[in-house]
N, C-alpha and C positions, 0 to 999 in steps of 0.2 A: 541532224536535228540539234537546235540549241540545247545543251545542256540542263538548263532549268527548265524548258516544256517535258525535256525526256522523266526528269525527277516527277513533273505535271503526273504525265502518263501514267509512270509507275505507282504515284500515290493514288490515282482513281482506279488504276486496275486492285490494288491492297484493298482498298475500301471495298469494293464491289467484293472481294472474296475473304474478306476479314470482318465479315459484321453477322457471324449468325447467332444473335443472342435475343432474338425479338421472341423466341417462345420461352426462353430462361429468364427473361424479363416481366413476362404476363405471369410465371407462377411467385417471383421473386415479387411483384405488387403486390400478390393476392397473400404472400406471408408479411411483409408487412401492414397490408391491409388488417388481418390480421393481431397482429400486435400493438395497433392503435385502438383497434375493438378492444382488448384486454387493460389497454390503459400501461402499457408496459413499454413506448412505444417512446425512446429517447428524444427522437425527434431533431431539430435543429441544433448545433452548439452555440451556445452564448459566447460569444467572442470579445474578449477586453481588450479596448482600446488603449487605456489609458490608465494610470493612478495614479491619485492626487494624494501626497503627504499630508502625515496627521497635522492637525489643525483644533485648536477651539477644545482640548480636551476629549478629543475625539479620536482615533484611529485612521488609519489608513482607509482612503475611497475607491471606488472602482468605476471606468467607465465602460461601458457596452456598445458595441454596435446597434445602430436601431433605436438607439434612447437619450441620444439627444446627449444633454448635459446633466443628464439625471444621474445621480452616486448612489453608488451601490455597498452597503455594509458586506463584507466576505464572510457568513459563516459555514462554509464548506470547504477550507481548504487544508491540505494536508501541510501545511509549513505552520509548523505546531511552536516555532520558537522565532517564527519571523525572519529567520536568519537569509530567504531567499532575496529579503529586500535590506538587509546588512550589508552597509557601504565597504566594509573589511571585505568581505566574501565577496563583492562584485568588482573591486580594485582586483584583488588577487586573483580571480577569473579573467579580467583586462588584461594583466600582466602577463600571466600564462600564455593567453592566444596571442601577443603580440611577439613572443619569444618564439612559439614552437607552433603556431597556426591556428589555423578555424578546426582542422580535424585531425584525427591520428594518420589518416593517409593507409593504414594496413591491418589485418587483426595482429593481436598479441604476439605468435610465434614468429611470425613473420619480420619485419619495422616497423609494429603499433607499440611498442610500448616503451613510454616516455617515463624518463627521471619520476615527475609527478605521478604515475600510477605505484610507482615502485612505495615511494613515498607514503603516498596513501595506505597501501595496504600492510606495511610494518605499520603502520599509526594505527591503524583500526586492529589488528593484532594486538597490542600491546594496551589499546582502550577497555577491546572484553577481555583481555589476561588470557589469549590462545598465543600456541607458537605460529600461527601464519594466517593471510585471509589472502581473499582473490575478487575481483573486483568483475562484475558483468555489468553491461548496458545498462539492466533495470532489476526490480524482484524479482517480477514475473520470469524473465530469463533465467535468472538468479536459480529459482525453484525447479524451473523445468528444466536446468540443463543437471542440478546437481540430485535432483531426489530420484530419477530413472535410474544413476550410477551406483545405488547401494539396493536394487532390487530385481534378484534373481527371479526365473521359474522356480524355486523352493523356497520362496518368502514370502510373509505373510505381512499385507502392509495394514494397521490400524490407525483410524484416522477422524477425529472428532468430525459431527453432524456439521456442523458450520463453519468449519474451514473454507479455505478462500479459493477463489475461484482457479489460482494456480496450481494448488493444491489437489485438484479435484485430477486439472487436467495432467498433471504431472504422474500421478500414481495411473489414468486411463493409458498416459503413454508407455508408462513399465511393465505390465501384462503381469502385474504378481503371480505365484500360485494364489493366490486367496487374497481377498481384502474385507475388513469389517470396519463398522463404522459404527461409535458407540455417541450413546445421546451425548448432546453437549456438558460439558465440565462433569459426566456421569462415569466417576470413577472408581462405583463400584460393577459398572458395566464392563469398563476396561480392561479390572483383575480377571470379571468373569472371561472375558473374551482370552487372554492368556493364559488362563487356567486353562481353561476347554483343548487351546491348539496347542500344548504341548507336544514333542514326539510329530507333530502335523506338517511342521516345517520348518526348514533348516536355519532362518532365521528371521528374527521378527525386526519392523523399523516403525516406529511410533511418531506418526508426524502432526505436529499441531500449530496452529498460528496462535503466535504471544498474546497476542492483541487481539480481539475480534473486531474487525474494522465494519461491520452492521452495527455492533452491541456498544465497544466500548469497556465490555467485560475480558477478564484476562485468563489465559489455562493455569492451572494450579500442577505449576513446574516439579513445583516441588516435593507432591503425592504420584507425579504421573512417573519422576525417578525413584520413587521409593518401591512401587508397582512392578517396574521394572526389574530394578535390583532382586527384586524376590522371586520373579519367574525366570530371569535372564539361564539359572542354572537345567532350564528344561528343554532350550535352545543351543544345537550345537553350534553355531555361530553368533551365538547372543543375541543380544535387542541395543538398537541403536534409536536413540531419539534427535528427531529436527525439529528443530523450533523457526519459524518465519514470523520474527518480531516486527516485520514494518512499519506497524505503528508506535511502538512500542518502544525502541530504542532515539533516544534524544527527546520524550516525550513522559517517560515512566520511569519512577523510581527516584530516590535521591541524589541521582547525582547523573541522570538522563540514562543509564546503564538495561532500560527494558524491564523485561520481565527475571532476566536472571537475577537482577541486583534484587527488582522487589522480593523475589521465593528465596533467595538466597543460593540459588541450585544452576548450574552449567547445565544446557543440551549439550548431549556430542556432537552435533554440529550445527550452528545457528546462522539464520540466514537473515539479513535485514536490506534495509535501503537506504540511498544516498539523498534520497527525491522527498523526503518528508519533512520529519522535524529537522534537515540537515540542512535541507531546502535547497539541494542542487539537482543531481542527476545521476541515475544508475542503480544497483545493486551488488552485495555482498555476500559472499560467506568466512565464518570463522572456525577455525578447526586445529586439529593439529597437524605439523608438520608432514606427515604420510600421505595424509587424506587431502591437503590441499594439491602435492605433488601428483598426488593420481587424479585428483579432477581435472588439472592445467592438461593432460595430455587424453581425458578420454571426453569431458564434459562438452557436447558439440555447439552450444550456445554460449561457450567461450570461446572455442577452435574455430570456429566459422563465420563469428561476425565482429565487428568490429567493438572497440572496445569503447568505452567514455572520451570527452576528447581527452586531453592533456588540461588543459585550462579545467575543463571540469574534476578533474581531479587534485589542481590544484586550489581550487573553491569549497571541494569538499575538507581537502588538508585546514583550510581557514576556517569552514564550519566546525570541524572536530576541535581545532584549538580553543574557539569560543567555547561550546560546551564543556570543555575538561576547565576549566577555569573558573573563578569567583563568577565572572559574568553570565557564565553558564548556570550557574546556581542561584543567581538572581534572577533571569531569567523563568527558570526552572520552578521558584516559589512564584512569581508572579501569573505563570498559567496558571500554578495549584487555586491560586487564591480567586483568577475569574472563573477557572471553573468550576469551585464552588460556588462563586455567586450565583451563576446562570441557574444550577441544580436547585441551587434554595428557591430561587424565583420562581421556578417551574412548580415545584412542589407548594409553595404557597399560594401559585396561583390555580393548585386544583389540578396540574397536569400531570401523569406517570412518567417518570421516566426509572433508570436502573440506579441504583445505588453503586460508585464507584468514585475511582480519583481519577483517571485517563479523560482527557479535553475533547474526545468523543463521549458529546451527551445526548441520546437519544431522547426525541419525547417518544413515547408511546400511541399513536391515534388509535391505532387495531382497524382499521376501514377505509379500503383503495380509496373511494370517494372520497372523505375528509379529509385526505395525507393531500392527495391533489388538492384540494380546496384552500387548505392551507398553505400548501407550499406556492400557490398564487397570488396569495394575501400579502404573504411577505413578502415578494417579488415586487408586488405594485407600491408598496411600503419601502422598497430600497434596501429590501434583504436577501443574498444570494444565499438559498439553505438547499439540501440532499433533502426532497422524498423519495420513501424507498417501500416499494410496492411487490407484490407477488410478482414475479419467482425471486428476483432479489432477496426479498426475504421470507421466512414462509407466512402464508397462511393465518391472519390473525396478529403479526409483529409487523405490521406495516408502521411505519416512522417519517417523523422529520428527524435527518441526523444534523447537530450542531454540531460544529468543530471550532472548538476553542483556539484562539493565537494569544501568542503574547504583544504581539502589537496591538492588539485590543486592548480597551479601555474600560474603568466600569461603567461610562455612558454609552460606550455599546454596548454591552449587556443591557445596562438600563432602557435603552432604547428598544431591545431587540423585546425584553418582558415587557414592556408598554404595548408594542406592536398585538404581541400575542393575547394581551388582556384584551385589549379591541375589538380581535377576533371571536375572542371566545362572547362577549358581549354581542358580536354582530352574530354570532351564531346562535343565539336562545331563540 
């Protein structure tokens, strides 16, 4: 038999006894079915074609699959400094892969790990003022390889209401003795929850996201280690706190440094991302010397997969330079100042949103239907915005979230409160 009829053969014998998913397919439409009833139901991804340089006192455009030559205003994106479209950060990305490749080629322990990762992570080390950091794929890995590692069966893991989804899953996968979950930023619930477990368990690990990336609102660092400090002596192996600033770092504070520069106050170990206001790729933690050395050898979301490329880590090396820099703090006043424009617009145009300085600016709708209706309106208007509906968020805090860039302009703002004055007009 010819060679390729025999491969023939064998592929239609696979098929015939590789395809039994036709009953896991009729319940699997009926849960999506499902989730499109509920209006929670993601749906297609919007696919960008194309971007068109600012222009005309205007901001950077977007094009879409499906829409022709129609431009799109970005206000959902997590590149909070622009820097993913900074000609420095994408030369230096260029250069990298042309030196050392398209990919690491191995995980970490192995031959993954290049000059540029080393690089990176003394730099990011010595940015938040720890002795060492370590570098994963993305947050999400970032969290769930590192926050399992500090919780025994005799730890008690507490963890604010609206923490992020890695968050959630991270502590499901540690099997604490116990976990509580105290209202959000409700830090007299906190104490009480420390008070109580005294003597309950051997040691407590307090984890919260910097940033609340629904809200926009940020944990209060700096009560949550005073809290601490006060009960740690009821714990025979203390109380450790993580902080997962993703939005937060390169985005917060004066001089991009997160939530610890705003509180003034260090987590014991902080986790952030490469992927945001850094506007490359991957995830972080920073810690001291010990704690990094014992995640390199037990953390399995660093031992088992591969790591950022090289190139990416040397784009991220370029994005930290910017940020540590005058341009970094030009940058840095230039989002303060659209993002209040946006906040004033909203508020005088009758809209709620939360009171803050983070370039995550919520409106407030409070009702599935109108968040969809809106977040339509603007769509057809040539504004890419996050609505965010039940279970996203709970219950009555349903939102359009805006994300403020510094590639932004104030006639995109301007444009974006025109848009919504419209609405609210077409809506009486």
């Amino acid at each position: 038999m010819h060679f390729l009829s025999a491969v023939g053969v064998a592929y239609k014998y696979f098929i015939k006894v590789a395809m039994p998913l036709k009953q896991i397919e009729k319940i699997l439409t009926v849960k999506l079915n499902d989730l499109k009833a509920k209006g929670t139901l993601k749906g297609e991804e919007k696919v960008i074609t194309g971007i068109i340089e600012a222009k005309g006192g205007f901001g950077p455009r977007y094009l879409l699959a499906g829409q022709g030559e129609k431009e799109f205003l970005r206000m959902n994106s997590n590149s909070y400094l622009g820097l993913s479209l900074n000609k420095d950060v994408v030369k230096a990305e260029e250069e990298a892969c042309r030196r050392f490749g398209a990919g690491p080629g191995a995980v970490r322990f192995i031959s993954g790990t290049y000059e540029s990762h080393l690089e990176l992570e003394k730099r990011l080390a010595r940015f938040h003022g720890r002795e060492a950091a370590m570098v994963f794929s993305s947050a999400y890995s970032t969290v769930m390889g590192v926050l399992p590692q500090f919780i025994t069966e005799e730890t008690l893991v507490v963890s604010d209401e609206l923490n992020h989804n890695c968050i959630i899953n991270a502590i499901r996968l540690s099997k604490p003795a116990k976990k509580a979950i105290y209202r959000h930023l409700d830090m007299k619930e906190l104490e009480r929850i420390l008070k109580e477990n005294i003597d309950q368990a051997k040691r407590v690990v307090v984890v919260t996201d910097g940033i609340f990336s629904m809200r926009g609102d940020y944990a209060h660092l700096d009560k949550i280690a005073e809290i601490c400090r006060r009960y740690e002596a009821g714990y025979e192996e203390g109380i450790i706190t993580i902080v997962d600033d993703s939005h937060g770092v390169g985005a917060f504070g004066k001089t991009g440094r997160g939530i610890e520069e705003y509180t003034n106050t260090k987590a014991d170990i902080l986790v952030a991302t490469l992927g945001k206001a850094l506007g490359v790729n991957g995830g972080y933690v920073v810690s001291g010397k010990i704690v990094i050395d014992y995640l390199r050898e037990t953390a399995p979301f660093y031992i088992y997969s591969n790591p950022i490329t090289p190139s990416e880590a040397a784009a991220a090396l370029k994005s930290l330079e910017i940020l540590d820099s005058p341009e970094g703090i030009k940058l840095l006043e230039r989002l303060q100042r659209l993002t209040a424009h946006l906040r004033e617009g909203l508020k005088q145009l009758g809209y709620e949103t939360l009171h803050g300085e983070h370039p995550i600016v919520p409106l407030m709708v409070r009702d599935t239907q109108k968040t969809s209706q809106m977040a339509s309106y603007l769509f057809d208007n040539g504004i890419l915005c996050t609505g965010l509906n039940f279970p996203v968020v709970p219950k009555g805090d349903e939102e359009i979230r805006f994300q403020v860039s510094a590639t932004h302009t104030e006639k995109d703002i301007d444009y974006l409160i025109d848009v919504l004055k419209r609405f609210k007009v077409a809506a009486l």
